[in-house]
N, CA, C and O atoms as a GROMACS GRO file, in nm:
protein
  492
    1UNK      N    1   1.148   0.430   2.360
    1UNK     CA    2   1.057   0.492   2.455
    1UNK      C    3   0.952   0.578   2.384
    1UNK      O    4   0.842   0.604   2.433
    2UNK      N    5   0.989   0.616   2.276
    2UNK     CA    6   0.849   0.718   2.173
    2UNK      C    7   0.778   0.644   2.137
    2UNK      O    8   0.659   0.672   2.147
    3UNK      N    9   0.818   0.514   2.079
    3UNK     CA   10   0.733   0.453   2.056
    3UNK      C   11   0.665   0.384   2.138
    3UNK      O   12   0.584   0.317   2.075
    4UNK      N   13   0.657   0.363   2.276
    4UNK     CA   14   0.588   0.301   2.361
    4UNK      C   15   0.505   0.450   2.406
    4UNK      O   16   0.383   0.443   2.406
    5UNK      N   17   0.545   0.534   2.429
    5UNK     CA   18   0.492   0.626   2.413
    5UNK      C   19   0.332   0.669   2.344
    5UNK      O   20   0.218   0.675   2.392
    6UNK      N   21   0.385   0.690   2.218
    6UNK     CA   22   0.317   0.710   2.082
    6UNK      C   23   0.200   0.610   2.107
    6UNK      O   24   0.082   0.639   2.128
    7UNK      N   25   0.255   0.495   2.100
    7UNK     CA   26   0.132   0.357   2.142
    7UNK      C   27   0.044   0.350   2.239
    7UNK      O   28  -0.076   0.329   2.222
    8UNK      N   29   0.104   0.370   2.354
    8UNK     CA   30  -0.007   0.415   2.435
    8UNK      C   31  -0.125   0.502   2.482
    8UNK      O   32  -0.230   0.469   2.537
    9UNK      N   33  -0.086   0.602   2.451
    9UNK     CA   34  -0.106   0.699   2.400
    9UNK      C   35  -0.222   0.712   2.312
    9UNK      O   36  -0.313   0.793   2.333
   10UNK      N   37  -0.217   0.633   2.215
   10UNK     CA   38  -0.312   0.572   2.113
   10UNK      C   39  -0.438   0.476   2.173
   10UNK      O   40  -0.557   0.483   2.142
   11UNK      N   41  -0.388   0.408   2.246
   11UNK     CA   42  -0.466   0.362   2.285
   11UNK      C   43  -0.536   0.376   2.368
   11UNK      O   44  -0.640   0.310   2.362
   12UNK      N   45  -0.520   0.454   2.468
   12UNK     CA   46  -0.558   0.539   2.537
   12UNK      C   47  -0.679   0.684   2.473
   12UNK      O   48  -0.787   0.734   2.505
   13UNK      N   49  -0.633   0.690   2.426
   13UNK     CA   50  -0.702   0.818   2.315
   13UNK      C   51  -0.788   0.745   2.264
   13UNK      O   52  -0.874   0.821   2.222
   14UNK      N   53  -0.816   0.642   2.244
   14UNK     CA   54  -0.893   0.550   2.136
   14UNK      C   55  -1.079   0.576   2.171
   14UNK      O   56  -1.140   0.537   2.270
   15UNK      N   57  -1.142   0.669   2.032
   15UNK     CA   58  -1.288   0.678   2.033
   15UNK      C   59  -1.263   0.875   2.101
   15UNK      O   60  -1.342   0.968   2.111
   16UNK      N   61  -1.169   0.865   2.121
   16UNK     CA   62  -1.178   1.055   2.159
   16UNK      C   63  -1.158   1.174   2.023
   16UNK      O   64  -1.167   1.296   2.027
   17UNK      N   65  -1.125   1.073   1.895
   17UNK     CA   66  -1.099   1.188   1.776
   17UNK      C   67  -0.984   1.285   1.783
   17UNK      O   68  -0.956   1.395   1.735
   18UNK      N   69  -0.912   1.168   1.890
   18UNK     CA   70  -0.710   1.267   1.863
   18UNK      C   71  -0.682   1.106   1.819
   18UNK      O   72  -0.746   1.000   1.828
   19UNK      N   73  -0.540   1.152   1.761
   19UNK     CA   74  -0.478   1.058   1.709
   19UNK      C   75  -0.351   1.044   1.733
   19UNK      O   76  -0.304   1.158   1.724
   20UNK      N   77  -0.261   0.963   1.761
   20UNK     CA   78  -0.138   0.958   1.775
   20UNK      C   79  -0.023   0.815   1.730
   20UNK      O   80  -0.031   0.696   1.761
   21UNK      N   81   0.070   0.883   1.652
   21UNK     CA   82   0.105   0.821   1.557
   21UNK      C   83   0.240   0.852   1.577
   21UNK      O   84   0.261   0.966   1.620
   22UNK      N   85   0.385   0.744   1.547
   22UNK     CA   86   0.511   0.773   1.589
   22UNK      C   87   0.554   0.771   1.428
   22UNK      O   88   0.495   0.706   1.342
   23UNK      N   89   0.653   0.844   1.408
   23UNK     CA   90   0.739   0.847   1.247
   23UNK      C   91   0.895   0.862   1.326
   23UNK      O   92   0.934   0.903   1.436
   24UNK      N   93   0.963   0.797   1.193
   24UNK     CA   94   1.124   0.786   1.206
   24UNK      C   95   1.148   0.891   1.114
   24UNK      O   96   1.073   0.913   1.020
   25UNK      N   97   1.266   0.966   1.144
   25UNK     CA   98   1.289   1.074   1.030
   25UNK      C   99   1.415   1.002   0.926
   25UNK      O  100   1.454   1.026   0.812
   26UNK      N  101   1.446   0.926   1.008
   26UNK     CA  102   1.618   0.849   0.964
   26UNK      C  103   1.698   0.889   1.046
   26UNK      O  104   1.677   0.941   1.155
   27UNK      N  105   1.835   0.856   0.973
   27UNK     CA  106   1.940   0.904   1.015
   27UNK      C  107   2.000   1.066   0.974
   27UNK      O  108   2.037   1.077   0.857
   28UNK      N  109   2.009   1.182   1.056
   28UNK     CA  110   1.988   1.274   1.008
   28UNK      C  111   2.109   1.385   1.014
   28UNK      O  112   2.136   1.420   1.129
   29UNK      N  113   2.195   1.455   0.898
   29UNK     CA  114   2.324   1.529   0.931
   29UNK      C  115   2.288   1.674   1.001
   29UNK      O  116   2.319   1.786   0.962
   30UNK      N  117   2.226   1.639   1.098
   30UNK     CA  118   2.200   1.792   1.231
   30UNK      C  119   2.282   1.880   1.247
   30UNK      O  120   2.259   2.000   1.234
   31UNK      N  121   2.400   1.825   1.280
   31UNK     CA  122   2.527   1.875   1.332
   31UNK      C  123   2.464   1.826   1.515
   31UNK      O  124   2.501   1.894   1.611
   32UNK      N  125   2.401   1.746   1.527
   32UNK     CA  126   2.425   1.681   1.724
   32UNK      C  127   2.545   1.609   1.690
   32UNK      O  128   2.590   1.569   1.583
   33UNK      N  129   2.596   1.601   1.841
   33UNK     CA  130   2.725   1.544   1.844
   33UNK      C  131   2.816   1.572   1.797
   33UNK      O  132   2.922   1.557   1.859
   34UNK      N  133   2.815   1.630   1.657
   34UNK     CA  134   2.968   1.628   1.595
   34UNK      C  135   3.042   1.713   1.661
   34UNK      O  136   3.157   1.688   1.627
   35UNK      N  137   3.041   1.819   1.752
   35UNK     CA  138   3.100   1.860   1.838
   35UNK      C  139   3.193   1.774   1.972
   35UNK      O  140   3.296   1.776   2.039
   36UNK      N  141   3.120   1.734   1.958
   36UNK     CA  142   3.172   1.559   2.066
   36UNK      C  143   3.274   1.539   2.046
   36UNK      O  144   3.314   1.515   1.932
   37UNK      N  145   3.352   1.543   2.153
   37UNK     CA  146   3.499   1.508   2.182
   37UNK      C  147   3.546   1.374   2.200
   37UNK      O  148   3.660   1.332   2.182
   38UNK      N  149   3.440   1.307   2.240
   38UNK     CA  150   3.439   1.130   2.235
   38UNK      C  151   3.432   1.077   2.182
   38UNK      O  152   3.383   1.132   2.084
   39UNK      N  153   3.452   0.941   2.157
   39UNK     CA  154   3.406   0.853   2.030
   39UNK      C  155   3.279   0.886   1.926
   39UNK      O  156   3.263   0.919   1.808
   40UNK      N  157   3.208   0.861   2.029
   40UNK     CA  158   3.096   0.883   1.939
   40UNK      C  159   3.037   1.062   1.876
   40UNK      O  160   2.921   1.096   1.853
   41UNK      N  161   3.154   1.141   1.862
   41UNK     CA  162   3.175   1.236   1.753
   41UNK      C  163   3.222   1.235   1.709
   41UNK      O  164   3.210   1.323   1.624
   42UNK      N  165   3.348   1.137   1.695
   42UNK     CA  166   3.432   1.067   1.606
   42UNK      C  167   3.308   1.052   1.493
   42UNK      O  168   3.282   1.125   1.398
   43UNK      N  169   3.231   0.906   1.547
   43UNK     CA  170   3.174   0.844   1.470
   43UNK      C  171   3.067   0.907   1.386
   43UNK      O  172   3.032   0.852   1.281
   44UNK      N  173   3.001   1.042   1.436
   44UNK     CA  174   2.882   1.103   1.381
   44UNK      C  175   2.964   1.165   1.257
   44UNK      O  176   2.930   1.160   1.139
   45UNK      N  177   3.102   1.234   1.320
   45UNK     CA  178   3.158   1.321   1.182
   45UNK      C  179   3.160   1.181   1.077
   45UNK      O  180   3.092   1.179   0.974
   46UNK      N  181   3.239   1.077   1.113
   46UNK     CA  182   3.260   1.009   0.984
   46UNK      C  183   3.134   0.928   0.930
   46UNK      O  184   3.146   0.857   0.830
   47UNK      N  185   3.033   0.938   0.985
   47UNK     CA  186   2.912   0.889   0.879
   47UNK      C  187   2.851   1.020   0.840
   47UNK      O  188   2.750   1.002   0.772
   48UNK      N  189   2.882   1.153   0.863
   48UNK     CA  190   2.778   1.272   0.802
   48UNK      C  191   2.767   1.227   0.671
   48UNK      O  192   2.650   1.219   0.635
   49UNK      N  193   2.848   1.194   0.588
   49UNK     CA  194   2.837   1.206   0.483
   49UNK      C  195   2.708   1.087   0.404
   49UNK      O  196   2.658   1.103   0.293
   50UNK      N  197   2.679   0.978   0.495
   50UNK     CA  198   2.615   0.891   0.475
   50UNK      C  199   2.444   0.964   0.499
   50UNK      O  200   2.345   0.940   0.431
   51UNK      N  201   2.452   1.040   0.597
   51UNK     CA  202   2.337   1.122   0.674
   51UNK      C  203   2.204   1.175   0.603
   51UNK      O  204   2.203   1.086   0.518
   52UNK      N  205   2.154   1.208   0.590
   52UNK     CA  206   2.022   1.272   0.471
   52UNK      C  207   2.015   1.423   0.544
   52UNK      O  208   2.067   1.445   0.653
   53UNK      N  209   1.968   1.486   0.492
   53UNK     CA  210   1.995   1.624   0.491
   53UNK      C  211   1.859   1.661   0.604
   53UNK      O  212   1.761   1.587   0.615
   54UNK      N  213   1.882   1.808   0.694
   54UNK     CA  214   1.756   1.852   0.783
   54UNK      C  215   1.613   1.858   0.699
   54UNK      O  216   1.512   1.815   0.754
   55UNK      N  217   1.610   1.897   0.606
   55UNK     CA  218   1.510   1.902   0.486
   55UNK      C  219   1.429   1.773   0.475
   55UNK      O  220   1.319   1.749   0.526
   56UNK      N  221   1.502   1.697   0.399
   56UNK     CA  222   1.451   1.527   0.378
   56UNK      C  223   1.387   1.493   0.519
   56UNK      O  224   1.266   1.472   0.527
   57UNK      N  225   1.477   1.486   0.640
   57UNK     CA  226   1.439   1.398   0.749
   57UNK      C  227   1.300   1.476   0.806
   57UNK      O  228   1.239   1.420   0.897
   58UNK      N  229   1.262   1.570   0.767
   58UNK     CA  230   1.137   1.648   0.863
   58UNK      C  231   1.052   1.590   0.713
   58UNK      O  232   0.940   1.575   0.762
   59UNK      N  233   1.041   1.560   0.605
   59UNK     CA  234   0.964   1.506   0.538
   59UNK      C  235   0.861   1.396   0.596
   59UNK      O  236   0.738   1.408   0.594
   60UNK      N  237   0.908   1.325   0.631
   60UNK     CA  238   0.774   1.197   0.738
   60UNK      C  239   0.721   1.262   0.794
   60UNK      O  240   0.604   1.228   0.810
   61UNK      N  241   0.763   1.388   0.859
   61UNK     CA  242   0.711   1.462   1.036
   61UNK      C  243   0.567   1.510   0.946
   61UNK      O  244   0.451   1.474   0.961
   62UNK      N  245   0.619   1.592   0.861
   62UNK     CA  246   0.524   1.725   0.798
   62UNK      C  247   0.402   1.661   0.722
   62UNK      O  248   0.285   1.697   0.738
   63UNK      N  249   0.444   1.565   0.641
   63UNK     CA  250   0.342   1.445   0.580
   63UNK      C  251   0.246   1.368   0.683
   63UNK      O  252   0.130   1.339   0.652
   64UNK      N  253   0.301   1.338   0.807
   64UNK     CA  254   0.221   1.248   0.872
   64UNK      C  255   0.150   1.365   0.944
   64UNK      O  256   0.099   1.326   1.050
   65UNK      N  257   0.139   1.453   0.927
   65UNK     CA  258   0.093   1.586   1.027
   65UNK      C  259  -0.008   1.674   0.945
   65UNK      O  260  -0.082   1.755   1.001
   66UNK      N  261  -0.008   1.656   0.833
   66UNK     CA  262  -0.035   1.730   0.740
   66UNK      C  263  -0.141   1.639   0.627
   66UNK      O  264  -0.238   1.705   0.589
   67UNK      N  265  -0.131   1.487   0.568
   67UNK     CA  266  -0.185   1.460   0.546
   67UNK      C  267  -0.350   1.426   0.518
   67UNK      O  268  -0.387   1.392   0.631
   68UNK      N  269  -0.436   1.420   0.454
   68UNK     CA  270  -0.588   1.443   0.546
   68UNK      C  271  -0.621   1.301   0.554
   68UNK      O  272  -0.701   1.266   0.642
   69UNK      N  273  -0.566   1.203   0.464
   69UNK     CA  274  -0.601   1.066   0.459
   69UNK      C  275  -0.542   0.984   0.602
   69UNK      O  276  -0.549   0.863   0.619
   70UNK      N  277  -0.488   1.077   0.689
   70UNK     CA  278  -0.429   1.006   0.799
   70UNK      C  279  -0.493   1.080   0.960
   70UNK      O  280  -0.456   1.062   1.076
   71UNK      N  281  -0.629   1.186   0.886
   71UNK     CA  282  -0.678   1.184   0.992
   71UNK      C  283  -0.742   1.107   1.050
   71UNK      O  284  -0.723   1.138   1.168
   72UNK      N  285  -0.800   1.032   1.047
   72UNK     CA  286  -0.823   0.935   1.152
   72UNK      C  287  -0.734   0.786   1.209
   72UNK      O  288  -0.759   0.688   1.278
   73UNK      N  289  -0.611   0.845   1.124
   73UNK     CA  290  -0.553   0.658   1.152
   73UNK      C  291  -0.500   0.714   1.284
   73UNK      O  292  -0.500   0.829   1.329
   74UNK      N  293  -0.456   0.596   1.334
   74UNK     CA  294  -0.410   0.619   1.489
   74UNK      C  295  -0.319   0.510   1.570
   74UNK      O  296  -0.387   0.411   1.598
   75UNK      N  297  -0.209   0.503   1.606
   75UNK     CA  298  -0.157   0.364   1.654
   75UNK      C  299  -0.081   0.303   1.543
   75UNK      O  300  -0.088   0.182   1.525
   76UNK      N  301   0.020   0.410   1.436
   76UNK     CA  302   0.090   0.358   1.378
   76UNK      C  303   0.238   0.376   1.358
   76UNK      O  304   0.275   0.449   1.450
   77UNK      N  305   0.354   0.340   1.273
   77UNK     CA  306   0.456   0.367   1.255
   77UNK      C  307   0.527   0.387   1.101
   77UNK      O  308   0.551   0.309   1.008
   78UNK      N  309   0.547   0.532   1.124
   78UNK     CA  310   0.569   0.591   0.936
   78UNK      C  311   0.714   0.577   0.940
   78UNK      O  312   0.781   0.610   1.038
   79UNK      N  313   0.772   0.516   0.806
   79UNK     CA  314   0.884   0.524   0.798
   79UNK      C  315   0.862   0.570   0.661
   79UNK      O  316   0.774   0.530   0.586
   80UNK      N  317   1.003   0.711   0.620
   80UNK     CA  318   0.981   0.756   0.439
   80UNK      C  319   0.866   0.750   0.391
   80UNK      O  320   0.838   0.710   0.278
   81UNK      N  321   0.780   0.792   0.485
   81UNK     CA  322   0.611   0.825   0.401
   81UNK      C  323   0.529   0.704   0.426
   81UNK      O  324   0.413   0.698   0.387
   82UNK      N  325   0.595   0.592   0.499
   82UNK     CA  326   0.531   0.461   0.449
   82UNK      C  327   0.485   0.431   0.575
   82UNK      O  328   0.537   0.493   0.668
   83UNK      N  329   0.369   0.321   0.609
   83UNK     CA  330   0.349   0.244   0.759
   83UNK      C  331   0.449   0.119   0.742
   83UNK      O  332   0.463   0.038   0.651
   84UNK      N  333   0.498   0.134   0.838
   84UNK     CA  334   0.606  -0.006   0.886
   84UNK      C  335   0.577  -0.058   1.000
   84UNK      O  336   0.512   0.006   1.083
   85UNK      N  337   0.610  -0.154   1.019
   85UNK     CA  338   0.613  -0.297   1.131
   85UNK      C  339   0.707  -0.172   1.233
   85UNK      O  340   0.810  -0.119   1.191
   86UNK      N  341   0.652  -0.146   1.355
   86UNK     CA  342   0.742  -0.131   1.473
   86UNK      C  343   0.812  -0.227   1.486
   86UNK      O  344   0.792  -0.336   1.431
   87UNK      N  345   0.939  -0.189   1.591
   87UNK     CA  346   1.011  -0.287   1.635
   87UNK      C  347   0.926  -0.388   1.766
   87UNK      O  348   0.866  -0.336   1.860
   88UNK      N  349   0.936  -0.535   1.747
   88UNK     CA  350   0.858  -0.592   1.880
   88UNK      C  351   0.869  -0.571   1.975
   88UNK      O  352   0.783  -0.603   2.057
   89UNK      N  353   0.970  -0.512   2.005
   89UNK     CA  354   0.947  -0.431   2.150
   89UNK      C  355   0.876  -0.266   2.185
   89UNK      O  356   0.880  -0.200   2.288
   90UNK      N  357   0.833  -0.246   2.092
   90UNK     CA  358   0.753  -0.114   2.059
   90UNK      C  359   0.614  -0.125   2.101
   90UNK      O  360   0.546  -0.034   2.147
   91UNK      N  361   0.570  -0.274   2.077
   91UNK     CA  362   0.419  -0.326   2.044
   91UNK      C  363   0.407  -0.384   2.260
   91UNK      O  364   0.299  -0.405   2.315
   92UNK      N  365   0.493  -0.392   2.304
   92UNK     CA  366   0.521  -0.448   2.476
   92UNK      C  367   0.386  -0.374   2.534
   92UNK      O  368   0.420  -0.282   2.607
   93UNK      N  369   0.295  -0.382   2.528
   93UNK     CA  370   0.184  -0.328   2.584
   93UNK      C  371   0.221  -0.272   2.794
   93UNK      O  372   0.216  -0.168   2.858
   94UNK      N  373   0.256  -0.412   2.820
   94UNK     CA  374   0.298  -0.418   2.947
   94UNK      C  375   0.461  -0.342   2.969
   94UNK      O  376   0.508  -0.299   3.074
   95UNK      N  377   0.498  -0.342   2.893
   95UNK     CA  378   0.640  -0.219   2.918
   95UNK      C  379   0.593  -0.058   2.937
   95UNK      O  380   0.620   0.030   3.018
   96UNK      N  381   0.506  -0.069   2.812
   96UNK     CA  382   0.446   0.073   2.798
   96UNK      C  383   0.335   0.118   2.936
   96UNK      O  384   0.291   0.232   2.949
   97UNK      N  385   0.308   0.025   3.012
   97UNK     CA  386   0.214   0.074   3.091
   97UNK      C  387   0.321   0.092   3.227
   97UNK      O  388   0.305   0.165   3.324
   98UNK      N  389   0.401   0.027   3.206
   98UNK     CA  390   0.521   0.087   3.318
   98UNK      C  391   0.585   0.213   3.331
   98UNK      O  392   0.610   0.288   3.425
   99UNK      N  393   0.606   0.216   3.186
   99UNK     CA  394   0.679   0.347   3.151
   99UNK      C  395   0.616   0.435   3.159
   99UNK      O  396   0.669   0.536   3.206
  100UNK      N  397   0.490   0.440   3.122
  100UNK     CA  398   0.387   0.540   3.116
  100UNK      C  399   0.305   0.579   3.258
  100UNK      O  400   0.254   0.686   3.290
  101UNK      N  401   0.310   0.455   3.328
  101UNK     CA  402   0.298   0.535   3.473
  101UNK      C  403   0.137   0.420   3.490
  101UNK      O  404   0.044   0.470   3.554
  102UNK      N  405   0.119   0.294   3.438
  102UNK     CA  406   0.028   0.203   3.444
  102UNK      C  407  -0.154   0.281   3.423
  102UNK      O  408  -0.175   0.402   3.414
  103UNK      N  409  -0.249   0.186   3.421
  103UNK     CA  410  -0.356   0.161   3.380
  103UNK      C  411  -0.386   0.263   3.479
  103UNK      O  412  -0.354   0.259   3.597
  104UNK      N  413  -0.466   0.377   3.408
  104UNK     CA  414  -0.588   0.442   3.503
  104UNK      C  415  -0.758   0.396   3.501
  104UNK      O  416  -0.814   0.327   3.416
  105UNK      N  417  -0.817   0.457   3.620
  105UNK     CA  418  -0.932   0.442   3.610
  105UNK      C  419  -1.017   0.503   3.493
  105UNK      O  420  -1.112   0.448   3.438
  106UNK      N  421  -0.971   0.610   3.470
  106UNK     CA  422  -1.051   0.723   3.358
  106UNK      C  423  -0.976   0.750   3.203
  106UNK      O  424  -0.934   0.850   3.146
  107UNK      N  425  -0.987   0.583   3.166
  107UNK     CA  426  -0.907   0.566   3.038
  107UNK      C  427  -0.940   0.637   2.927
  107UNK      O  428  -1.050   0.679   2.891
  108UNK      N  429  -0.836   0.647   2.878
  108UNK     CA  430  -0.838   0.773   2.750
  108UNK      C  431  -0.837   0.938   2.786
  108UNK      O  432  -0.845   1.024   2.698
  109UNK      N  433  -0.823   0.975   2.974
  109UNK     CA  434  -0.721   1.097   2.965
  109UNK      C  435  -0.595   1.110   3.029
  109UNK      O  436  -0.592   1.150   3.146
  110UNK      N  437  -0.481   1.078   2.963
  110UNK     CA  438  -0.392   1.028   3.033
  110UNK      C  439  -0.364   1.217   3.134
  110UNK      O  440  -0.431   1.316   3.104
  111UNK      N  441  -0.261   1.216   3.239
  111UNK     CA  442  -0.222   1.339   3.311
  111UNK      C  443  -0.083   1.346   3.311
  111UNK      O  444   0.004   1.263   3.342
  112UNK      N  445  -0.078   1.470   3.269
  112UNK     CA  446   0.066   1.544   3.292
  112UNK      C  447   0.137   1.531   3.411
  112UNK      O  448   0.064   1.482   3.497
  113UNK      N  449   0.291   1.566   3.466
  113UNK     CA  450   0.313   1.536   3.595
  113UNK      C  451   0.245   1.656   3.666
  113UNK      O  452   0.265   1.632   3.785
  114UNK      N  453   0.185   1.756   3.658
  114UNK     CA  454   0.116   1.840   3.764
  114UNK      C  455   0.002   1.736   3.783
  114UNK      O  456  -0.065   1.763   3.883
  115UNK      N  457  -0.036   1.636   3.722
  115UNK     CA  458  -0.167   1.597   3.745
  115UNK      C  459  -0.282   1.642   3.674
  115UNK      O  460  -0.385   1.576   3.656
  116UNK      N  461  -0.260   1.756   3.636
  116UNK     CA  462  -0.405   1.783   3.514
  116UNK      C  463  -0.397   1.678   3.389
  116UNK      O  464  -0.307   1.608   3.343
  117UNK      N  465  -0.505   1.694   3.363
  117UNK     CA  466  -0.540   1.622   3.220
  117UNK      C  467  -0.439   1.694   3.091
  117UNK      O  468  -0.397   1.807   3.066
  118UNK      N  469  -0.429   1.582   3.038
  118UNK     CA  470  -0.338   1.619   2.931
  118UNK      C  471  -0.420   1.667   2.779
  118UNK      O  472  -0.371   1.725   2.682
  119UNK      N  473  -0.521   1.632   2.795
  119UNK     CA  474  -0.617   1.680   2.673
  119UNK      C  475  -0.753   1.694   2.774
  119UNK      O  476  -0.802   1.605   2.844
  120UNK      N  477  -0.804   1.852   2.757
  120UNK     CA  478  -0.904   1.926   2.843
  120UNK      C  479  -1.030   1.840   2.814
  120UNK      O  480  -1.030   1.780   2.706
  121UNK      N  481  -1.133   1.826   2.893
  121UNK     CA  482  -1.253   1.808   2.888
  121UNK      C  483  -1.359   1.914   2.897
  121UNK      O  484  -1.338   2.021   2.954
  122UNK      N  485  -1.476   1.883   2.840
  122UNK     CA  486  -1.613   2.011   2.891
  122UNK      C  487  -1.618   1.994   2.968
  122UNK      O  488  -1.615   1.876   3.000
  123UNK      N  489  -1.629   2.105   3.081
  123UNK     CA  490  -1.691   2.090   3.190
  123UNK      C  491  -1.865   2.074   3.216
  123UNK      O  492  -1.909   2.060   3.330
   0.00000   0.00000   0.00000
């Protein structure tokens, strides 16, 4: 869903000079879940050790945010510093316009649920 998100988003924005761009951090030892009494805190404790540390995983975030060579890219997917192939269901143009609440008339400002604009205009 971020990444249909992220994508739309993008495209939408497209020729306004914002940019929007989705990154994976990995798999990351947070401590979510391992509190979890269910299986699946079973399963988080026994892969921590496999996990990459809070440090490492905010590395993509801070790079793709921070970079200057990536101010203008827009409509992509960073994995470990790198652009990668989304998953094909990421790229669903028509999923994303479902999810996102479909095609407006006044493309490129998408609205918050109050209905205002999500990025201000001059009046």
């Amino acid at each position: 869903m971020n990444l249909l998100f992220a994508f739309e988003l993008s495209r939408r924005l497209q020729g306004s000079g914002v940019t929007s761009n989705a990154v994976h951090p990995g798999a990351i030892a947070s401590g979510f879940a391992m509190q979890d009494a269910g299986w699946y805190g079973v399963l988080t404790r026994l892969a921590r050790p496999f996990l990459i540390g809070e440090e490492k995983g905010a590395r993509t975030q801070i790079w793709a945010a921070s970079e200057t060579s990536l101010e203008k890219v827009t409509g992509k997917y960073f994995v470990r510093q790198r652009e990668k192939l989304p998953p094909r269901a990421a790229l669903d143009q028509a999923a994303a316009l479902r999810f996102v609440g479909g095609e407006r008339e006044d493309r490129g400002q998408p609205t918050i649920p109050s209905g205002r604009r999500a990025v201000p205009t001059p009046s």
